[in-house]
N, CA and C atoms of all chains as a GROMACS GRO file, in nm:
protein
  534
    1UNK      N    1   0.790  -3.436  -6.302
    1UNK     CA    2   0.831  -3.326  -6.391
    1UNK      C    3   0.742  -3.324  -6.514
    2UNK      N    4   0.668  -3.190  -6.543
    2UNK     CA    5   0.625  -3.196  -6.667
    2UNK      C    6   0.628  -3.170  -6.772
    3UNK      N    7   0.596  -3.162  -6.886
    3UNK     CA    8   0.634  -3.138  -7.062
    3UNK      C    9   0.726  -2.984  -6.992
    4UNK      N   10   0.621  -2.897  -6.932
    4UNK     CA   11   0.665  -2.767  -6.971
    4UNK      C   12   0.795  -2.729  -6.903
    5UNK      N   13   0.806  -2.808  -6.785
    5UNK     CA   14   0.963  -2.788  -6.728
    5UNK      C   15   1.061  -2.853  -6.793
    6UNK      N   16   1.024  -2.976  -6.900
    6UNK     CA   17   1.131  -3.014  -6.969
    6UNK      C   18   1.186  -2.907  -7.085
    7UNK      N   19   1.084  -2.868  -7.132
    7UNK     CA   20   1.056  -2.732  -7.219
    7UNK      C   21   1.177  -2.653  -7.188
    8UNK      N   22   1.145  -2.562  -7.042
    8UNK     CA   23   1.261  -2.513  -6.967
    8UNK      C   24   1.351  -2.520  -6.961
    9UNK      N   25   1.443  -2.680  -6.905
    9UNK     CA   26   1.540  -2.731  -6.900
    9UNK      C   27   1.629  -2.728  -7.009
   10UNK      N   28   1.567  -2.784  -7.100
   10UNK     CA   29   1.646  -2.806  -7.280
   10UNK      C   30   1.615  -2.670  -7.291
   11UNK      N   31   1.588  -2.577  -7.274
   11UNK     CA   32   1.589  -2.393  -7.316
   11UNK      C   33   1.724  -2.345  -7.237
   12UNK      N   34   1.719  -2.371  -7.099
   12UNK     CA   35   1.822  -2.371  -7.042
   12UNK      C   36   1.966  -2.385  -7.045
   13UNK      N   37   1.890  -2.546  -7.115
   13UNK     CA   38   2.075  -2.623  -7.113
   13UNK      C   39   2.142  -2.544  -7.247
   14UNK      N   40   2.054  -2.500  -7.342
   14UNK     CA   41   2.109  -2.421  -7.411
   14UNK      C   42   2.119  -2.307  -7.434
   15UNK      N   43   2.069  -2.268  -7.368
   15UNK     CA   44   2.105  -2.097  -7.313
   15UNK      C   45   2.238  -2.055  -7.239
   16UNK      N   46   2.236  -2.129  -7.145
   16UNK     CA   47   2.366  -2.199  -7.084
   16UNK      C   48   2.500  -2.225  -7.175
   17UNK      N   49   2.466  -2.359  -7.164
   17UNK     CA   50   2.596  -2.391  -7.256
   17UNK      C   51   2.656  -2.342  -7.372
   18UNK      N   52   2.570  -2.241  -7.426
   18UNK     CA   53   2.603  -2.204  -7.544
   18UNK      C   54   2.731  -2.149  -7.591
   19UNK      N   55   2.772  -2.058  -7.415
   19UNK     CA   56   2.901  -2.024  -7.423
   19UNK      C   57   3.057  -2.130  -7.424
   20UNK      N   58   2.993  -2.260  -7.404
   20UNK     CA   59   3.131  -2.356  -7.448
   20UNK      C   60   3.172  -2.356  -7.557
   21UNK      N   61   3.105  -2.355  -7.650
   21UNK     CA   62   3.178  -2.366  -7.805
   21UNK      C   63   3.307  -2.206  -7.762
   22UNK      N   64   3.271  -2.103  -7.706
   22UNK     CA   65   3.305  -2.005  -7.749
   22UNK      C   66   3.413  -2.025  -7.633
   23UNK      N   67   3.440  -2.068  -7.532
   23UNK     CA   68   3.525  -2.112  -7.417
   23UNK      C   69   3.623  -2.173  -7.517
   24UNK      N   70   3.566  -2.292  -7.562
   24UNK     CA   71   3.687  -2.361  -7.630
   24UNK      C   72   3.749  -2.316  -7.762
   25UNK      N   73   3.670  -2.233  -7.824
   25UNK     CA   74   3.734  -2.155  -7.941
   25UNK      C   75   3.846  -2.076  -7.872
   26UNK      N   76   3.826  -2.005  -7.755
   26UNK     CA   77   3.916  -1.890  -7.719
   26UNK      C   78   4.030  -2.002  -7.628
   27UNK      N   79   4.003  -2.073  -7.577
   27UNK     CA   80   4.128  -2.159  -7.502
   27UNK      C   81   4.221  -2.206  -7.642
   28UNK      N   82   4.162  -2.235  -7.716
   28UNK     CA   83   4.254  -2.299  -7.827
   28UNK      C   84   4.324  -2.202  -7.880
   29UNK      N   85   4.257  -2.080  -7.942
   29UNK     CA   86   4.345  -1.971  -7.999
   29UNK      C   87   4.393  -1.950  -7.927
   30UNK      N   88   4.379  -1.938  -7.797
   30UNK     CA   89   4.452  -1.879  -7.701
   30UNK      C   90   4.424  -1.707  -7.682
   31UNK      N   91   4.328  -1.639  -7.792
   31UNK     CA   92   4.343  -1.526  -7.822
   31UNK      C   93   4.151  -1.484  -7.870
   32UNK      N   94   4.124  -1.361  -7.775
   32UNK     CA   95   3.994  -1.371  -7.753
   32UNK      C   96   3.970  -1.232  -7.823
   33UNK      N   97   4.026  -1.124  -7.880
   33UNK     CA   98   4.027  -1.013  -7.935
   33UNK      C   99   3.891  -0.969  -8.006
   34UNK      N  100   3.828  -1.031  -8.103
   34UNK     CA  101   3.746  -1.015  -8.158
   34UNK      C  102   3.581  -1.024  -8.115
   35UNK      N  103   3.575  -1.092  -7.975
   35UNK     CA  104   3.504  -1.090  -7.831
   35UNK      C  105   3.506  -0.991  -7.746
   36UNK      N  106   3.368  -0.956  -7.765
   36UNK     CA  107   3.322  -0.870  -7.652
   36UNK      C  108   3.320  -0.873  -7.552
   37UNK      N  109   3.438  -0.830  -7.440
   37UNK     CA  110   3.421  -0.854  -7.260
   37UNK      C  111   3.267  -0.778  -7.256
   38UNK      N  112   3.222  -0.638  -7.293
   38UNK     CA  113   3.137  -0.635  -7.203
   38UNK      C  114   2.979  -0.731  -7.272
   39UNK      N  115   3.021  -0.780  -7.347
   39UNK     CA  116   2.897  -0.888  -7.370
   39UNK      C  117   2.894  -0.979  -7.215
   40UNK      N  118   3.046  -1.028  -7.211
   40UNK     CA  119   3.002  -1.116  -7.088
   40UNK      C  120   2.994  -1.085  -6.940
   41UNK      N  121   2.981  -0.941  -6.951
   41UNK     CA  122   2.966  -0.838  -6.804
   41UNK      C  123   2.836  -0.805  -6.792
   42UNK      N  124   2.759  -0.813  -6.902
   42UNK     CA  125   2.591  -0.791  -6.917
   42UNK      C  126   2.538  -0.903  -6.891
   43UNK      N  127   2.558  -1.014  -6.945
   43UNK     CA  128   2.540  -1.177  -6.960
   43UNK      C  129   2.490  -1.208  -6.766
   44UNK      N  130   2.641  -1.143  -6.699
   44UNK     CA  131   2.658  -1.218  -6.534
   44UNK      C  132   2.611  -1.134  -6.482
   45UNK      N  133   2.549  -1.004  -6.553
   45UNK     CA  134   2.444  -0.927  -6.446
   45UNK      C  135   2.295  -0.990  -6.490
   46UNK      N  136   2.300  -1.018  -6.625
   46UNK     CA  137   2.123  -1.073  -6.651
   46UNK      C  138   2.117  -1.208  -6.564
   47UNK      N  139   2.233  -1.299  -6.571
   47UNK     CA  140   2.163  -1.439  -6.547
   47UNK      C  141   2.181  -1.407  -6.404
   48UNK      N  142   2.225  -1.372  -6.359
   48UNK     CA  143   2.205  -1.330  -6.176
   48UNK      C  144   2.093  -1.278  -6.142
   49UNK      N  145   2.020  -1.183  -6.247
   49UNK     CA  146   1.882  -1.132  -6.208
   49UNK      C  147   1.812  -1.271  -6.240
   50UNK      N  148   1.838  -1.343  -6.320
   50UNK     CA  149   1.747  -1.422  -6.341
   50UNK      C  150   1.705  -1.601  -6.291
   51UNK      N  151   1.842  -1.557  -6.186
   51UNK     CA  152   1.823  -1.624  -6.081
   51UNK      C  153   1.757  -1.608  -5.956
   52UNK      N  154   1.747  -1.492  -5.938
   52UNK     CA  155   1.681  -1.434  -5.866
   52UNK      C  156   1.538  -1.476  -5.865
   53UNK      N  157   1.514  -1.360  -6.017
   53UNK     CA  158   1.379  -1.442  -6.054
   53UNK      C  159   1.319  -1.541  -6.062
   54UNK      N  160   1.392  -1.663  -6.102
   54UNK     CA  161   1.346  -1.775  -6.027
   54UNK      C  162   1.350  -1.813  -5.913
   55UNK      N  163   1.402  -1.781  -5.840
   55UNK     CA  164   1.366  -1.819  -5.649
   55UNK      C  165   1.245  -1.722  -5.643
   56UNK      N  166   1.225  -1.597  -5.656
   56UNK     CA  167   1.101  -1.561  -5.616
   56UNK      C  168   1.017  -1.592  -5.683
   57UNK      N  169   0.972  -1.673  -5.847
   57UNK     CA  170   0.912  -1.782  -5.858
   57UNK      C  171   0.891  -1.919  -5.843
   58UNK      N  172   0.982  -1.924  -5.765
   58UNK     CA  173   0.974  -2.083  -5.719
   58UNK      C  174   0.988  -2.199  -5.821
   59UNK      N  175   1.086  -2.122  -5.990
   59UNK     CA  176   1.111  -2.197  -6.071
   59UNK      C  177   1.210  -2.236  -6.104
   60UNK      N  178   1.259  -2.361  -6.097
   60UNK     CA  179   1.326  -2.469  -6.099
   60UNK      C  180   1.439  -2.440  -6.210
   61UNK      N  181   1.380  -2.483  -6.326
   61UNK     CA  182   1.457  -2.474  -6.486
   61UNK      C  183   1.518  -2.332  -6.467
   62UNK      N  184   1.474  -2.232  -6.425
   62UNK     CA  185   1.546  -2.092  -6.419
   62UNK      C  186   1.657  -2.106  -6.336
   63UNK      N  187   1.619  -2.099  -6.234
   63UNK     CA  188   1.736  -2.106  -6.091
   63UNK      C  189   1.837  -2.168  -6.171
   64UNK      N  190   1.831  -2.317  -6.205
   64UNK     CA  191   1.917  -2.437  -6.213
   64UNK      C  192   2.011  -2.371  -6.320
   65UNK      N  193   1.961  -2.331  -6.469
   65UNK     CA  194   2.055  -2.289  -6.593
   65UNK      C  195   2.123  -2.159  -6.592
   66UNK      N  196   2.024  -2.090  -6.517
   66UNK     CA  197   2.075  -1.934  -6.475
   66UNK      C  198   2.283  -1.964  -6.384
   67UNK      N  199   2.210  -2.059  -6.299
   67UNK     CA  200   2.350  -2.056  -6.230
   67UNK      C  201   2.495  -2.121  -6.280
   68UNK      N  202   2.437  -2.218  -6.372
   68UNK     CA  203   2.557  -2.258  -6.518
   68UNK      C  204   2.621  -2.170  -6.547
   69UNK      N  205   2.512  -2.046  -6.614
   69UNK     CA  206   2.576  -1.971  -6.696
   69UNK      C  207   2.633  -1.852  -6.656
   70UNK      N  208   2.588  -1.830  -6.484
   70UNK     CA  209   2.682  -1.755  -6.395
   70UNK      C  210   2.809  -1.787  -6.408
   71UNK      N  211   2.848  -1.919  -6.388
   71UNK     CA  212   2.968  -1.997  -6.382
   71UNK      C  213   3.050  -1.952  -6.501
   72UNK      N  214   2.962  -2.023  -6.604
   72UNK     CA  215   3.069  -1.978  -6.761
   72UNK      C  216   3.077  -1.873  -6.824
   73UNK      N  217   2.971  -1.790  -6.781
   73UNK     CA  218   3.001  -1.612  -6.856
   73UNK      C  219   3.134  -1.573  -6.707
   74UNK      N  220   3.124  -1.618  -6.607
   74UNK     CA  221   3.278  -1.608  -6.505
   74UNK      C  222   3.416  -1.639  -6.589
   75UNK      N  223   3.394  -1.776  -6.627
   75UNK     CA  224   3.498  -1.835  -6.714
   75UNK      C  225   3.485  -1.749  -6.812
   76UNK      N  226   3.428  -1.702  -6.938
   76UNK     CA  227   3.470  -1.639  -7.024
   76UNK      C  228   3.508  -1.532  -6.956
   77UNK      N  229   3.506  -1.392  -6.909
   77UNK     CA  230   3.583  -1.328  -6.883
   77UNK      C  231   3.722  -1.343  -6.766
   78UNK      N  232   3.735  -1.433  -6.761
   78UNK     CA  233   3.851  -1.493  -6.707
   78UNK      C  234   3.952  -1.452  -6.790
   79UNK      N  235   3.910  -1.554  -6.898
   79UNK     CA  236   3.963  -1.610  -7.026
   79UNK      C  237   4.010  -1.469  -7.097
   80UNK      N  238   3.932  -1.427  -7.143
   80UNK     CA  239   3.919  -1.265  -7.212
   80UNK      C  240   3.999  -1.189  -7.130
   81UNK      N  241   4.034  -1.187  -7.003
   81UNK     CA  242   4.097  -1.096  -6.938
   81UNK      C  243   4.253  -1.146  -6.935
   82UNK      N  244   4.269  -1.263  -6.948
   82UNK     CA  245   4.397  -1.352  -6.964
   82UNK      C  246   4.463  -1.378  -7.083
   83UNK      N  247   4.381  -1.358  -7.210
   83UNK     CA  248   4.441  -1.339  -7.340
   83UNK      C  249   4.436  -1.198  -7.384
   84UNK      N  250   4.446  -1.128  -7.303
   84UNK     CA  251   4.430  -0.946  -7.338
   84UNK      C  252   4.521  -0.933  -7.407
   85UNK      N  253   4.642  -0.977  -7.342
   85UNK     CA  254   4.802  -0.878  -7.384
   85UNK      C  255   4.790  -0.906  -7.488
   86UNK      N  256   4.720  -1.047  -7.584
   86UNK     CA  257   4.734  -1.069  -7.679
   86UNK      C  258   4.704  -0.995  -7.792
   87UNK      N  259   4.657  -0.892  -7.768
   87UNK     CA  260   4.592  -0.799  -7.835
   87UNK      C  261   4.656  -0.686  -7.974
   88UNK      N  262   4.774  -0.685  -7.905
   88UNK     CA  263   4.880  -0.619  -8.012
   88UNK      C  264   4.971  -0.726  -8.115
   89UNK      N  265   4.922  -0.844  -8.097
   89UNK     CA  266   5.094  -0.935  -8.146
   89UNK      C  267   4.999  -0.927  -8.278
   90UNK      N  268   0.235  -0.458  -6.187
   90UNK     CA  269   0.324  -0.489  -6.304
   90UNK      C  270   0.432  -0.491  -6.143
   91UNK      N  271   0.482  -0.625  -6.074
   91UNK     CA  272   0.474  -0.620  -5.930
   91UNK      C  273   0.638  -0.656  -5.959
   92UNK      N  274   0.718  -0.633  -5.866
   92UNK     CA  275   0.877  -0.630  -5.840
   92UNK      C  276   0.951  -0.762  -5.920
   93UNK      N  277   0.847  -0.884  -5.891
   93UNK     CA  278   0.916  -0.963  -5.940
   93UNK      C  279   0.934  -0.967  -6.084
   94UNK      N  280   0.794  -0.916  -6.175
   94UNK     CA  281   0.812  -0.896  -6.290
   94UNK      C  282   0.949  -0.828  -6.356
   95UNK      N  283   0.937  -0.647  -6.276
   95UNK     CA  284   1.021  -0.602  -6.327
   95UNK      C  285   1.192  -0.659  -6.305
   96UNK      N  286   1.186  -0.757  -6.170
   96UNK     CA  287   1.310  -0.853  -6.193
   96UNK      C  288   1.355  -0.925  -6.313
   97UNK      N  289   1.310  -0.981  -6.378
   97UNK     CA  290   1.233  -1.056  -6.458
   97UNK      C  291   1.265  -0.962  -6.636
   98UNK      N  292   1.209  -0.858  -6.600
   98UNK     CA  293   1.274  -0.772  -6.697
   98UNK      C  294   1.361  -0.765  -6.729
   99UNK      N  295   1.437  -0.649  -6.625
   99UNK     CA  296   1.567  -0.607  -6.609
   99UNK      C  297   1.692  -0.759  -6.663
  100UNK      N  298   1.657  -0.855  -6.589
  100UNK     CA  299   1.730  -0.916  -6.633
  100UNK      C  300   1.755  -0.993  -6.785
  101UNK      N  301   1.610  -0.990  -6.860
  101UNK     CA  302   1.559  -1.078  -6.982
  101UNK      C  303   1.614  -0.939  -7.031
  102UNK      N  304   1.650  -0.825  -7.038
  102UNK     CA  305   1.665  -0.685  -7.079
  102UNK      C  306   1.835  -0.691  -7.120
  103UNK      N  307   1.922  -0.722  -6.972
  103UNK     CA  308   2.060  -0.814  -6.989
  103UNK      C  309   2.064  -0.891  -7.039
  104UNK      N  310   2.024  -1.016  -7.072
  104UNK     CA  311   2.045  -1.102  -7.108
  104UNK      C  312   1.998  -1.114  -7.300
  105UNK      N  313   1.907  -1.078  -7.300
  105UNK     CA  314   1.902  -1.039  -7.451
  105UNK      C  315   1.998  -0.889  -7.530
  106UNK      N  316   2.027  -0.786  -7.464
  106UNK     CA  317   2.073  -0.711  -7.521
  106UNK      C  318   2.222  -0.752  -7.492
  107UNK      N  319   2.303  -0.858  -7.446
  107UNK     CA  320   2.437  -0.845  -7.432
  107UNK      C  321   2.506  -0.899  -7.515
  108UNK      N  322   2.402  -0.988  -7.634
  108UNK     CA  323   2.487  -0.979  -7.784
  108UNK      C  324   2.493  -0.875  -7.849
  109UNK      N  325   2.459  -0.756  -7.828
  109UNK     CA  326   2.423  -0.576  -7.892
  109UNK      C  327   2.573  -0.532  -7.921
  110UNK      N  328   2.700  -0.560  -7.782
  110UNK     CA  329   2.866  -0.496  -7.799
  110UNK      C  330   2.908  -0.582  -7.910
  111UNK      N  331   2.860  -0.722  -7.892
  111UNK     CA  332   2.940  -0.871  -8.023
  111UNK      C  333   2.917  -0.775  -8.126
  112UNK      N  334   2.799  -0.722  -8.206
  112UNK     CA  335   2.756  -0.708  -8.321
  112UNK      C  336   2.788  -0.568  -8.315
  113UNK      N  337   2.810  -0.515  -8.219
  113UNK     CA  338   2.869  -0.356  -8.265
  113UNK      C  339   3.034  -0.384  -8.299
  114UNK      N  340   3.121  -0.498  -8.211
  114UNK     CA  341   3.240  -0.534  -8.245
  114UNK      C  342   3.297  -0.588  -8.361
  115UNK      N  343   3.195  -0.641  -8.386
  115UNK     CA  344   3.149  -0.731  -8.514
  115UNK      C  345   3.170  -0.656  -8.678
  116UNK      N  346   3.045  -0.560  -8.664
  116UNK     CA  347   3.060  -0.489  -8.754
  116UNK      C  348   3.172  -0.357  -8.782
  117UNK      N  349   3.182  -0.279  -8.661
  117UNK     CA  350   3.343  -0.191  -8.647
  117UNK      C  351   3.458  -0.264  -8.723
  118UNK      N  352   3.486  -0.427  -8.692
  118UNK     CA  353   3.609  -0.517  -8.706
  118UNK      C  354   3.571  -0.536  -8.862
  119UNK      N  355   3.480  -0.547  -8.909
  119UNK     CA  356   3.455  -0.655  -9.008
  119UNK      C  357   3.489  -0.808  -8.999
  120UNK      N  358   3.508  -0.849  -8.898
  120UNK     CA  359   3.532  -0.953  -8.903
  120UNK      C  360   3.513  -1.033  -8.754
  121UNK      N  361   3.498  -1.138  -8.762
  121UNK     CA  362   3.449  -1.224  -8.619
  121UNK      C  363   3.474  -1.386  -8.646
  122UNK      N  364   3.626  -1.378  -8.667
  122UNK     CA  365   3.672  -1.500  -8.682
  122UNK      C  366   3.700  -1.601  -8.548
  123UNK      N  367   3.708  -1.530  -8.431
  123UNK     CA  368   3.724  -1.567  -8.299
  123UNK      C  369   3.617  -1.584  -8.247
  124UNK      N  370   3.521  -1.545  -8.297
  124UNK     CA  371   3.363  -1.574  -8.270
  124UNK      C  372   3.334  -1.689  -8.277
  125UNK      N  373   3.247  -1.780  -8.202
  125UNK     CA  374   3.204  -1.938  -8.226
  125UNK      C  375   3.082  -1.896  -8.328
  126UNK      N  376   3.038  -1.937  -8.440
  126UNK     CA  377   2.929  -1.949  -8.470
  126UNK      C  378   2.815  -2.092  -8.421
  127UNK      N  379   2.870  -2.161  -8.369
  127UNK     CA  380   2.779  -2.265  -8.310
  127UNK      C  381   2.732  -2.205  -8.181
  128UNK      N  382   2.795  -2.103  -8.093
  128UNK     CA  383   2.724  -2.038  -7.964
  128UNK      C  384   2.619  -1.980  -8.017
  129UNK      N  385   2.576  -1.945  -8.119
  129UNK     CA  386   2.511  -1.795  -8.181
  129UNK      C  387   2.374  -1.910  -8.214
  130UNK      N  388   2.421  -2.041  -8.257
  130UNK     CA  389   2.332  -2.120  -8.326
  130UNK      C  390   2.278  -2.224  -8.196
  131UNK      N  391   2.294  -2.204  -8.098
  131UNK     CA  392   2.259  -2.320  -7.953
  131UNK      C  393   2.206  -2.205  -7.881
  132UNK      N  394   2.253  -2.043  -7.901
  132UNK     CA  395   2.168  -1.956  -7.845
  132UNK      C  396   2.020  -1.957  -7.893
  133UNK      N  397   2.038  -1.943  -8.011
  133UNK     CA  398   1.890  -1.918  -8.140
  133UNK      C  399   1.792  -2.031  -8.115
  134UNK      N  400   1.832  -2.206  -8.069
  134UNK     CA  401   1.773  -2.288  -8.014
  134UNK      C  402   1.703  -2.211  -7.871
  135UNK      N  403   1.815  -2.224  -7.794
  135UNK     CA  404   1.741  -2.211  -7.619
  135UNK      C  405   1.660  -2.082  -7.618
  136UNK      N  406   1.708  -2.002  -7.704
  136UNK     CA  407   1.599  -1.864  -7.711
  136UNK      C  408   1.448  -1.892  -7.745
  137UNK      N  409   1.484  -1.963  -7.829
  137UNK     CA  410   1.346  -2.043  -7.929
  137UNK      C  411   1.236  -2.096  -7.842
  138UNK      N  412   1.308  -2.155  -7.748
  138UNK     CA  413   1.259  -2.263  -7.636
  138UNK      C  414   1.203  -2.198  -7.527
  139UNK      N  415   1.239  -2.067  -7.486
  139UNK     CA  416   1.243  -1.992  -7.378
  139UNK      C  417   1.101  -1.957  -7.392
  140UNK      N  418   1.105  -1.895  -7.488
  140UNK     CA  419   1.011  -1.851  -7.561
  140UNK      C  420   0.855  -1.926  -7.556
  141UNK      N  421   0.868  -2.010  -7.612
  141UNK     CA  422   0.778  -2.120  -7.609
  141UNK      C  423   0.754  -2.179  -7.468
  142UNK      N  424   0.826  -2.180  -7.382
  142UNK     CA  425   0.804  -2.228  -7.199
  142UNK      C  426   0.753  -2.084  -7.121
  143UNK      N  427   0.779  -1.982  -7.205
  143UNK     CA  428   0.705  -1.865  -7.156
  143UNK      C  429   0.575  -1.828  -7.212
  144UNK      N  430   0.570  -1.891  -7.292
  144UNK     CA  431   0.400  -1.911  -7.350
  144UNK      C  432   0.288  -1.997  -7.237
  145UNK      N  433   0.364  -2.141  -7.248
  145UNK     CA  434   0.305  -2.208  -7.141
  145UNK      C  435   0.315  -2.183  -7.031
  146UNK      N  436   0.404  -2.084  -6.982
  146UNK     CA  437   0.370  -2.038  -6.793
  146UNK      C  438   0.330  -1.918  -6.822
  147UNK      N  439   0.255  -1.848  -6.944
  147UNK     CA  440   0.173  -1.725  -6.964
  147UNK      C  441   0.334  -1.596  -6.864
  148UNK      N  442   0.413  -1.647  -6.938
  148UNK     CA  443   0.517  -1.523  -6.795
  148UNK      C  444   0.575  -1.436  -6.881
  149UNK      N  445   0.539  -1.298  -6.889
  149UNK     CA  446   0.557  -1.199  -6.997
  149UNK      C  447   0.708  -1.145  -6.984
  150UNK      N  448   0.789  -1.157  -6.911
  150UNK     CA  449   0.906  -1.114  -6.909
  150UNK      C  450   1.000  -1.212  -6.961
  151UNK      N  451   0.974  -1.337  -6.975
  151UNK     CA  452   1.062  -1.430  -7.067
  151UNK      C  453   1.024  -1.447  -7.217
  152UNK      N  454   0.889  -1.398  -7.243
  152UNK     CA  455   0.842  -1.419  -7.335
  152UNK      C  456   0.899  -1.303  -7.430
  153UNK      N  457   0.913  -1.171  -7.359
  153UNK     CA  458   0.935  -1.061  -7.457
  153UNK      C  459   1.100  -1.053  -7.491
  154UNK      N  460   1.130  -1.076  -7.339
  154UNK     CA  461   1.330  -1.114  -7.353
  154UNK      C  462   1.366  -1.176  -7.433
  155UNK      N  463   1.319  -1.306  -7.472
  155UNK     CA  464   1.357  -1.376  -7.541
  155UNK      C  465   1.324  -1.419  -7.687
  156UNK      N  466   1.195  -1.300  -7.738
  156UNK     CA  467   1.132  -1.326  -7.870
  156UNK      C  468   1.298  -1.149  -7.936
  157UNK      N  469   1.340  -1.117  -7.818
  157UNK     CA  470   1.440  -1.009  -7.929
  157UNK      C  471   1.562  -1.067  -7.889
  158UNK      N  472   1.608  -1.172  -7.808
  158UNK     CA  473   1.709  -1.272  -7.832
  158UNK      C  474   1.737  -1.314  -7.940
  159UNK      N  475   1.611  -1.394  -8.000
  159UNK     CA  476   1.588  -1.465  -8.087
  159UNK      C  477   1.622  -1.364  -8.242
  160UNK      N  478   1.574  -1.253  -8.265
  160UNK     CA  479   1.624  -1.159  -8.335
  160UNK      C  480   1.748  -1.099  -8.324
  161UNK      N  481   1.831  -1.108  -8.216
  161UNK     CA  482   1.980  -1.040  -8.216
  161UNK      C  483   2.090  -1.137  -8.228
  162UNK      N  484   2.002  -1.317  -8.221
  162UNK     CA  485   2.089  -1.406  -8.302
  162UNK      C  486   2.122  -1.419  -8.387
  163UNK      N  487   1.972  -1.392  -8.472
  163UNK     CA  488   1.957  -1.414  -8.624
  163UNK      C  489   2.057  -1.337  -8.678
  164UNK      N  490   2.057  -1.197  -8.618
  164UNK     CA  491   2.146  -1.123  -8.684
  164UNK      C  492   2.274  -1.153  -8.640
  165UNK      N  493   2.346  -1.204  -8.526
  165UNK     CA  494   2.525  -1.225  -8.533
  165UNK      C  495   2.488  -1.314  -8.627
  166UNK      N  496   2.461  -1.440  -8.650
  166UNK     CA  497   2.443  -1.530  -8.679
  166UNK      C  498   2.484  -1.507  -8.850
  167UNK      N  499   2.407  -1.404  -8.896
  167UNK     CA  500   2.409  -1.352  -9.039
  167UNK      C  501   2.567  -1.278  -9.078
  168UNK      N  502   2.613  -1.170  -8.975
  168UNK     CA  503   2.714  -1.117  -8.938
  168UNK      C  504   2.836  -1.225  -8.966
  169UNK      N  505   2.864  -1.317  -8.844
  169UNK     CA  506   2.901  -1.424  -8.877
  169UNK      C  507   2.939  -1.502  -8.987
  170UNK      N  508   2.831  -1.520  -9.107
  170UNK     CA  509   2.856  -1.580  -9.216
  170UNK      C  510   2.900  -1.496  -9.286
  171UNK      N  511   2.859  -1.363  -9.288
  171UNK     CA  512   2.891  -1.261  -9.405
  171UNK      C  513   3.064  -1.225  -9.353
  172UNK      N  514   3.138  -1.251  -9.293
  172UNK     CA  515   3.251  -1.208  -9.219
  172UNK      C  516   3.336  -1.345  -9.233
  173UNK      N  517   3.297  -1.443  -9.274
  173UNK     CA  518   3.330  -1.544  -9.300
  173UNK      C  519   3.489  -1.517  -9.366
  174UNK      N  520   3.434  -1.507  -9.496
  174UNK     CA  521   3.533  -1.448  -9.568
  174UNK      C  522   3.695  -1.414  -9.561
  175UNK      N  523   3.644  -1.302  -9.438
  175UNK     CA  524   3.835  -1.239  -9.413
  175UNK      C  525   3.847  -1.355  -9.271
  176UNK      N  526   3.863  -1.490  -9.284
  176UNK     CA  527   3.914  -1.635  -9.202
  176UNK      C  528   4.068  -1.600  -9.254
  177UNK      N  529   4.055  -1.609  -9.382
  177UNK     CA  530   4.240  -1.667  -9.424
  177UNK      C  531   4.306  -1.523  -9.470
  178UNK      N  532   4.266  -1.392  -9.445
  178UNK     CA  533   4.316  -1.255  -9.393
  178UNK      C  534   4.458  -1.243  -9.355
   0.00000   0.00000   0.00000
């Protein structure tokens, strides 16, 4: 593995993960109101293209973080769709 | 300018513009107390990074996605602090 795929990876892991802080802010309030669902409806159409894009480049660090953050922009609108009602209290 | 590129686009296109609804929600609300500001600040990292690993694989569709990432952080990011304020509202 070299400098520039580590480069990648740590770009990744935080590109990625970035949405946990915001997972666990909204599990705790319990209440996601002030969050944009369609932020995370744009999010699981980009990182899906951009998984893509990495298989037809044959790059690694893409594929790998892209599909994290498939996962957790899933979980956030989970989440967002499950604290809705909360919306009026 | 060959398919995979514009893959590559389209998606760096999603993926950077889907903080655009946060900061339109953002500013409508005045306020973004449910907002993580540490997502906004681990985004502004991996954007940073993206950036820089798209320099070294010369790959113009991560490079441009992610140099107006890096600008639509700065700004929740600013949003964020300036909104600070109405917390105890």
């Amino acid at each position: 593995m070299d400098i520039t795929q580590i480069i990648g990876l740590v770009a990744g892991i935080c590109t990625s993960t970035a949405s946990i802080p915001q997972i666990i802010t909204t599990v705790k309030k319990k209440k996601a109101t002030d969050v944009s669902p369609l932020m995370f409806i744009i999010l699981l159409a980009g990182n899906s293209l951009w998984v893509w894009y990495g298989i037809e480049k044959s790059d690694f660090p893409i594929i790998a973080t892209n599909v994290i953050s498939v996962i957790l922009d899933l979980t956030m609108l989970f989440l967002r769709i499950r604290y809705r009602q909360k919306t009026n209290h």
